[in-house]
N, C-alpha and C positions, 0 to 999 in steps of 0.2 A: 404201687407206682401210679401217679398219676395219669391219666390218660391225655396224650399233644388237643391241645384244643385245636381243630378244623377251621381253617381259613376262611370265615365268612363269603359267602357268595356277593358279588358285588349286583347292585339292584339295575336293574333295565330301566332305566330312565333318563330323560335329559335332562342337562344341568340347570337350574331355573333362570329362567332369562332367553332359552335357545327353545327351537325349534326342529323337528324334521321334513323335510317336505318329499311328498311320493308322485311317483307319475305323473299325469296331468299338472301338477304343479310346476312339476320342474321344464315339463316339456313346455306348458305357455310362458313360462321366465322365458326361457331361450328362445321363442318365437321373439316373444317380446322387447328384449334385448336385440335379435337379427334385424328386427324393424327401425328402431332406433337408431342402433351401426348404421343402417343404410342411408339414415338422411343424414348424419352425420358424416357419413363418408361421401353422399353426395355434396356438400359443402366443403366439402375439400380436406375436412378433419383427418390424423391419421393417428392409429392406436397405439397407445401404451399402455405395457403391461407392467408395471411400477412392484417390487415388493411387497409381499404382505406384512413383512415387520420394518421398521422403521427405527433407530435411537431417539429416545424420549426427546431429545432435545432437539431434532429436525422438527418435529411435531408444532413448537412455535406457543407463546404466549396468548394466541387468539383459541388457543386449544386448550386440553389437560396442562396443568400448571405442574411447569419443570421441576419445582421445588417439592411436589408433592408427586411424585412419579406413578401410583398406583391410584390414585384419584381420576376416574374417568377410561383411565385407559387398563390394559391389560397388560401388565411392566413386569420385567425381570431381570437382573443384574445376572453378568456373567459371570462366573465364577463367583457368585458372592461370598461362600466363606473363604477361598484363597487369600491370600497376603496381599494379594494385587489383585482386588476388583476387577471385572472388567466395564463396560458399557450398560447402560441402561438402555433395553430394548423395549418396544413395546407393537402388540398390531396394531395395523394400521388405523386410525381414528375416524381416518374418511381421504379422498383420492385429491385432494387439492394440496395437502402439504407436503406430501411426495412429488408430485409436481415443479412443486417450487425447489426439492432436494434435486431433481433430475434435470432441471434446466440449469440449475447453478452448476453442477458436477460436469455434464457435458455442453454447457452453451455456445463453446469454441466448433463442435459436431453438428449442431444443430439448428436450424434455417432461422432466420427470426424478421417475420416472426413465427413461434412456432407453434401451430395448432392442432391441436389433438384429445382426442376421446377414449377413458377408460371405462369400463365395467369390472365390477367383483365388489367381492362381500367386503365388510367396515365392523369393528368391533368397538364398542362402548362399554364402560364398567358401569353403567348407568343402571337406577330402578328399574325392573321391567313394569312393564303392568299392561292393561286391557293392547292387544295390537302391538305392544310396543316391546322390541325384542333386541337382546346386548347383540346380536350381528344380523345385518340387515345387504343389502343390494344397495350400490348406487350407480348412475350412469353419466359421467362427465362427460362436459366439452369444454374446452378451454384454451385462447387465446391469449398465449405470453410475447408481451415486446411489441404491443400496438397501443397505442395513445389515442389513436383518432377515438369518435364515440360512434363510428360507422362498423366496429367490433363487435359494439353492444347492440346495435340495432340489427346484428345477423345475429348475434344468439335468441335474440327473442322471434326473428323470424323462422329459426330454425327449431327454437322451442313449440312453435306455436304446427309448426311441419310435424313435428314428434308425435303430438296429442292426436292429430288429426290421423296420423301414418298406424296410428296402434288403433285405433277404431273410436275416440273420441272425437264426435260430431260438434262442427262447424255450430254452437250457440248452447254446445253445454260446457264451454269454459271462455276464461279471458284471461289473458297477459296481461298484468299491471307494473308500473313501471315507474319509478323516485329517483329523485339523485340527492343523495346525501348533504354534495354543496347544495341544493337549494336548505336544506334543513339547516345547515351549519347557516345560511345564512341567514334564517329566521332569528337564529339565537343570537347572532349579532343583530338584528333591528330589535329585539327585545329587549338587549342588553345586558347581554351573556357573553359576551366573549372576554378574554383576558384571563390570565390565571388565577388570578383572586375568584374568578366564580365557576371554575370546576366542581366544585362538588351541587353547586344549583346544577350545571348544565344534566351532572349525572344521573342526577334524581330527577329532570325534564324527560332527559332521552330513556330512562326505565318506565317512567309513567306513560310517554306514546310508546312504547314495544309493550304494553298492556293495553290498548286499545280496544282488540277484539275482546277480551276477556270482561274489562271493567266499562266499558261502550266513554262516551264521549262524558257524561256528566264525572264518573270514576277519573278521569284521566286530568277536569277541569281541577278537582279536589287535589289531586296530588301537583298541579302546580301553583295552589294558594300553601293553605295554611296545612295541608292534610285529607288523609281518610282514613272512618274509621269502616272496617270490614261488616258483615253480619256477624262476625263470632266476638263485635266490640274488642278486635285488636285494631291500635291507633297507626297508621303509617304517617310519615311526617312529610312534610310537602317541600318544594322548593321554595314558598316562599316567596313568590311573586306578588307585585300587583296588581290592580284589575289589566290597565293596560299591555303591560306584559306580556300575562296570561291570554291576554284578546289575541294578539300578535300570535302565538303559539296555536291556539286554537284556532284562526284564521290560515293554519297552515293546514292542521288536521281535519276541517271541517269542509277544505279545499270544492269539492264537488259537491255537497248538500249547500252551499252559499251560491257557486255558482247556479245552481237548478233553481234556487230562489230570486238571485235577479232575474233569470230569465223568465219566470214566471211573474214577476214584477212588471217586468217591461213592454211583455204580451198582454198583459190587462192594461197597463195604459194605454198603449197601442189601439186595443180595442177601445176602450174608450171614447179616445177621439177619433175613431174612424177610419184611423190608420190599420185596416185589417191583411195588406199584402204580406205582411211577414209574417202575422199571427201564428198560423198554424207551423209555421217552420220552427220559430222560437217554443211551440209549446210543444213540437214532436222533441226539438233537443234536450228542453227539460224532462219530461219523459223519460227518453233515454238514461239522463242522468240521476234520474230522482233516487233517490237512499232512505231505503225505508228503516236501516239500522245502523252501527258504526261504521260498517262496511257497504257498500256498493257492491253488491250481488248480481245485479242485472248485467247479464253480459252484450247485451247494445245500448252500449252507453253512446252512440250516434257517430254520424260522418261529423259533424263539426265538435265532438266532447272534449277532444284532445285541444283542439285551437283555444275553445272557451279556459280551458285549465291552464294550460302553459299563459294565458294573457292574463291570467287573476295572478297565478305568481310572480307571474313579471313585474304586478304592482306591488306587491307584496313584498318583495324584497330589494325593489331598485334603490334602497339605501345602500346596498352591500356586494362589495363587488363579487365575493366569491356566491352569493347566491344568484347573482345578477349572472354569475360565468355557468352554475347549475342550472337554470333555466334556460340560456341558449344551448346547454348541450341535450335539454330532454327537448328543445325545439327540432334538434338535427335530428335527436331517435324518429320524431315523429315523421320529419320530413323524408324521412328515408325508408322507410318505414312502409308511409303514402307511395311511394314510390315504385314500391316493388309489391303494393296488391295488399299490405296489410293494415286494412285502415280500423275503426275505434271500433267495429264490431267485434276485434282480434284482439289487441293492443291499445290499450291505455292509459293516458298519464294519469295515476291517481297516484295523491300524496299520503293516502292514511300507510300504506305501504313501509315499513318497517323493518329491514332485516338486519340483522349483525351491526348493530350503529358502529361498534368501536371497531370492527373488521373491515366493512365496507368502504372505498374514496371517494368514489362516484355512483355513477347509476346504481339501480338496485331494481330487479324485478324478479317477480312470483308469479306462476301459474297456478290459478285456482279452477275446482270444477263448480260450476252453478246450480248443478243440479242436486234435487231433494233425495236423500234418504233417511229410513227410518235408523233410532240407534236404538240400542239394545232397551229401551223403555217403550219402543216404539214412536217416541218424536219424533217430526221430522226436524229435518236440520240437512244445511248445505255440505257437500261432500268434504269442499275445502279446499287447501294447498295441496299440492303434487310434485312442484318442483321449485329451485328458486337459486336467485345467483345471484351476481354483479360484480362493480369493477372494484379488484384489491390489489391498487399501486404499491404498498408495501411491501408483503409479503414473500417475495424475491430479495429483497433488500437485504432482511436478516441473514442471509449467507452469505454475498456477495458487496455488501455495502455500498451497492449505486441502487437507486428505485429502477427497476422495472415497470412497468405500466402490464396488467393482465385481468381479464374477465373472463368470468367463466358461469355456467348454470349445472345444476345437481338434479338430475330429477330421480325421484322415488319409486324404483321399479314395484317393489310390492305395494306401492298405495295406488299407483297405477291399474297394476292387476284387479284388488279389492273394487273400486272404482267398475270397472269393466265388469265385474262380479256381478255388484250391485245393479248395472241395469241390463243386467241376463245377455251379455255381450260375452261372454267364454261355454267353451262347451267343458262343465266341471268333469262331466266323465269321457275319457281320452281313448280311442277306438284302439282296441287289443289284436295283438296280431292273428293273421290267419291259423288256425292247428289244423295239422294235419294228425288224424288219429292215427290210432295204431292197432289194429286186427292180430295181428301177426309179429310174435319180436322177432320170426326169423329172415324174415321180410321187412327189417329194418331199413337195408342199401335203398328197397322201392321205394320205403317214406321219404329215406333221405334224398334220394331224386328229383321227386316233386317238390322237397321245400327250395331246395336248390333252384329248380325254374322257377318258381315264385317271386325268391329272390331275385334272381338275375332278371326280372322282368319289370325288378325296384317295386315288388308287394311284399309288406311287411308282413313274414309267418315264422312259423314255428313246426318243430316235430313234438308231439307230448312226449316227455321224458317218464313219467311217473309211471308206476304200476299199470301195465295194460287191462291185469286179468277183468277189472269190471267196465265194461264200457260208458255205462251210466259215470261215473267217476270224471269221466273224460270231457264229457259233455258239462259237466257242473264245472270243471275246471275255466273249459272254454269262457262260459259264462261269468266266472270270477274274473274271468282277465278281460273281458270287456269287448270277446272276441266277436267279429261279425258273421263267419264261416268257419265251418265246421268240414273236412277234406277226411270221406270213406272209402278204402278202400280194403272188404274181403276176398276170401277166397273166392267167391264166385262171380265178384269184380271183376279179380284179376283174372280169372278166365273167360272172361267176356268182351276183357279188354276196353272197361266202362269203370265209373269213379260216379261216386254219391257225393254230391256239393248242399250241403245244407246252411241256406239261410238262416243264423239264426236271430236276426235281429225282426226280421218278417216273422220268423215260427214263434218269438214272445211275444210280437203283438197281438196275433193269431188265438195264442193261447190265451192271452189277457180276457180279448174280445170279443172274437169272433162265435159266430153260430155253427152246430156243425155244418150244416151245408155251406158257410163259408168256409170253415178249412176245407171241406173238401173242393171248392170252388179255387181256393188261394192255397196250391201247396207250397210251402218252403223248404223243399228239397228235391234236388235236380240230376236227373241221372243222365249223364255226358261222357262219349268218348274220352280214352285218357287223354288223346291230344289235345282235346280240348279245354285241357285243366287251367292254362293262364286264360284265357279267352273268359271262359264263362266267370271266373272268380274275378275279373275285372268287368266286368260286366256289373255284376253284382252290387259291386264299389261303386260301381260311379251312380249306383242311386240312393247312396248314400252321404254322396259330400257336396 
């Protein structure tokens, strides 16, 4: 008789694409996140806590495509073998189109306009690879039911309150900031608009959302006749002509053209003699100068924003609706100035790019400026962290009237890495107090002391594990990243005294020190028991 074959052991591992995160990690997410709630709540935002599953078809066209329900997302049919199907569900894809499912469903409950902040995880059926993982953290803010662009111009003030509130310093980022109608209405002075040239516009708006990747000469290619890549594959161009394409690129080269009149105009100046404004026009170029496709420099100056919004203006005063996109990034800015956040912060730059076919209006991206190395050791700019703008549609789809709504996303884990990267987290996370254990019949006196520790709001512990070797105890401490170490034996307790051991003192000690330093520097303290919270906070406080 055959012998049952034994059910395989299932393997300890995560499924690829996911992650586990321990301690310290988790504990600076939530720090992290408490910071964020806070400025968020100090604007007046208020939380929702939306679903983690969603039916595919709330999810929306600007997402995983309906028709193909496991593409992108994480989908499943209820009852799919039954007679009668049920729903197509899927998790969440990201916090903005639940959003838009929860103001449709209750907007008769709910203030409008209504503005509000979620956090939690988002699930992607996407490739993973380096950093990049199918569930990730995001943390919203979003305003549904306001039209004005004084909406837009608090989220980025608010954005720019976030970076600064989690420990990113005032000149290692900048807020950049587009509006789509000015874009839309380059393509009308180009001569792109009307339905006969959608497919040119498409292949324009894909060639600038390649920008940073292909730099400005790549981007000139794909709105002639083509590029071909280094691996001699041919991509086809839109097809423009010079003029056109000048028009287009007059749009994306926005801030490197103005830093060149300006520095035009400061040499003629000097020139003839005229030197009063020299050095003001050559600090603003300065500021603005673009030594790549992007503007890195995050003091792009008090007057960068003025100089940019007046190049657009000429730019597009053919067209109404970019003509109406440039007076609204005029109000961002003036509102903006208004309230403390001028171009060192916040700025109009047009290379700026997000979701063409998502987006109505504004559009802005938090980038960090500052250098690190990647895994080659180049350096290279940290990058994007967060990014939003306004999407008048997207309420639509349920309710059939437009809505007007903006909102911003930022990236709690690119956030954290970021912080990582300029030694701004403490990676190892302070372990709680132990209280050892001499004695397991004199367990109630452990549990006493943790007890006051606790109620004294100090985080400790009683060792649970095997008393018999002491040494053990001590190693444990130390695994868990403990700062003190709380003795108490027999001839303790007869004394009516408690051994408090430093042990973050006794390993530098040990690392370091000479003996006549340890014995100069002992790290361990023998104190009445009353004075068990006293001295162990004592302790603490020379270490935070």
């Amino acid at each position: 008789m055959a012998k049952p074959k034994k059910t395989p052991r299932p393997k300890a591992e995560t499924p690829r694409g996911f992650r586990d995160y321990f301690g310290a990690e988790v504990t600076q997410r939530a720090d992290m996140l408490a910071k964020i709630a806070g400025v968020y709540h100090r604007y007046g935002f208020d939380a929702l806590e939306s679903a983690g599953v969603e039916k595919v078809e709330a999810l929306g066209k600007f997402l995983p495509d309906v028709d193909r329900p496991n593409e992108g997302v994480f989908a499943w049919q209820e009852d799919a073998d039954s007679d009668k199907p049920g729903d197509w569900l899927a998790l969440r894809y990201d916090l903005t189109a639940p959003l838009a499912r929860v103001y449709a469903q209750h907007r008769n409950e709910l203030p409008t306009p209504y503005r509000r902040y979620a956090m939690g995880p988002v699930w992607r059926n996407e490739k993973p690879g380096p950093g990049r993982y199918r569930q990730f953290y995001q943390c919203d803010a979003d305003t549904v039911g306001a039209g004005s662009v004084a909406a837009d111009a608090e989220i980025c003030a608010m954005l720019a309150d976030c970076l600064e509130e989690v420990g990113i310093e005032r000149g290692d980022y900048i807020v950049r900031v587009n509006n789509r109608k000015v874009l839309n209405g380059v393509l009308e002075v180009a001569g792109l608009s009307g339905d006969d040239k959608e497919a040119e516009r498409g292949i324009v708006l894909r060639a600038i959302d390649k920008l940073d990747r292909l730099g400005t000469d790549g981007v000139r290619a794909l709105l002639g006749a083509g590029r071909k890549d280094e691996s001699g594959d041919f991509t086809d161009g839109a097809g423009l002509d010079e003029a056109q394409a000048d028009v287009v690129m007059g749009f994306v080269n926005a801030t490197e053209i103005v830093t060149e009149d300006l520095l035009a105009t400061a040499d003629a100046w000097e020139r003839s003699g005229e030197d009063a404004g020299v050095k003001q026009l050559r600090d603003q170029a300065g500021y603005l100068e673009n030594p790549g496709p992007r503007n890195t420099n995050p003091l792009i100056g008090v007057f960068g924003n003025d100089q940019i919004i007046a190049y657009l203006e000429n730019l597009v005063c053919a067209s109404k609706v970019g003509t109406e996109g440039v007076e609204e990034l005029k109000q961002i800015s003036e509102l903006l100035d208004a309230q403390g956040y001028s171009a060192d912060r916040i700025v109009i730059d047009p290379s700026v790019v997000r979701g063409l076919g998502y987006y109505t209006g504004p559009v802005y991206e938090a980038e960090l400026t500052f250098e690190i190395k990647d895994e080659k050791g180049r350096a290279r700019n940290f990058g994007s962290v967060a990014g939003g703008g306004r999407y008048d549609d997207l309420v639509k789809r349920f309710t059939g009237q437009e809505v007007p709504a903006t909102g911003v996303s930022i990236g709690v884990d690119r956030l954290l890495a970021a912080l990582q990267a300029k030694g701004r987290l403490d990676t190892a996370a302070q372990g709680p107090v132990v209280v050892t254990v001499m004695d397991k019949a004199r367990m109630a006196d452990y549990q006493a002391m943790v007890a006051e520790l606790r109620q004294a709001g100090i985080r400790a512990e009683v060792y649970l594990g095997n008393p018999k070797n002491f040494g053990n105890q001590l190693k444990y401490a130390d695994k868990r990243g403990s700062p003190i170490a709380v003795i108490e034996g027999d001839a303790e307790k007869e004394s009516g005294v408690i051994q408090i051991k430093d042990l973050i003192l006794g390993a530098k000690i040990a690392e370091n020190a000479t003996l006549e330093e340890w014995r100069d520097r002992p790290s361990q303290y023998e104190v009445p028991r009353g004075d068990l919270v006293a001295k162990v906070r004592e302790i603490l406080e020379l270490y935070q």
